[in-house]
C-alpha positions in Angstrom: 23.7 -13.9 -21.8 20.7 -15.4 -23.1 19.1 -15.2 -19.8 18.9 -11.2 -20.4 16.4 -11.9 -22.8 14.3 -13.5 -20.2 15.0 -11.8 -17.1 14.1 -8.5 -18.2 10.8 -8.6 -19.4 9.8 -10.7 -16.2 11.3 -7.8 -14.2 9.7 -5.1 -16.6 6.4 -7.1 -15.3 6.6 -7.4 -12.2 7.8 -4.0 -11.7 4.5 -3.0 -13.6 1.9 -5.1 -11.5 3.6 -3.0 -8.2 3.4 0.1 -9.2 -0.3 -0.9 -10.5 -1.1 -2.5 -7.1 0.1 0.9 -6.1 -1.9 2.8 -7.7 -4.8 0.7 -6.9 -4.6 1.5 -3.2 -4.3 5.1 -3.3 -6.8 5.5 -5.6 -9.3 3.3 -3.3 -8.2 5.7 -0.4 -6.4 3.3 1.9 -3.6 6.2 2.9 -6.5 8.5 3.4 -5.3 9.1 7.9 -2.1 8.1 8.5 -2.0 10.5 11.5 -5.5 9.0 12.6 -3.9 6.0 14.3 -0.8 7.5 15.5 -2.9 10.1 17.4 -5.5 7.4 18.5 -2.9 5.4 20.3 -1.4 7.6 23.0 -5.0 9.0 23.3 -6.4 7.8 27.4 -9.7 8.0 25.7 -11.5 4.7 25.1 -14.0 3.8 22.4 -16.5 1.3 23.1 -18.1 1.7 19.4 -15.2 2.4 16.9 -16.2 3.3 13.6 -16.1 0.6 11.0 
């Protein structure tokens, strides 16, 4: 049962740098169009000069 005592607070951790890598990415925008690419793909349209 001592294990408990070390096991949850690694867990309580990790747990905490997710949800702060999480909130990391939406806040820098990364989920801003996720309809862009599935729209992009079946277009016949080609782009020479993608935006970056």
């Amino acid at each position: 049962m001592s294990i408990l005592a070390y096991l949850i607070p690694i867990s309580l951790v990790l747990g905490g740098v997710g949800l702060l890598a999480f909130v990391y990415t939406v806040r820098s925008n990364q989920y801003d169009d996720p309809d862009g690419d599935a729209q992009r793909i079946l277009s016949d349209e080609w782009d020479d000069h993608p935006r970056p």
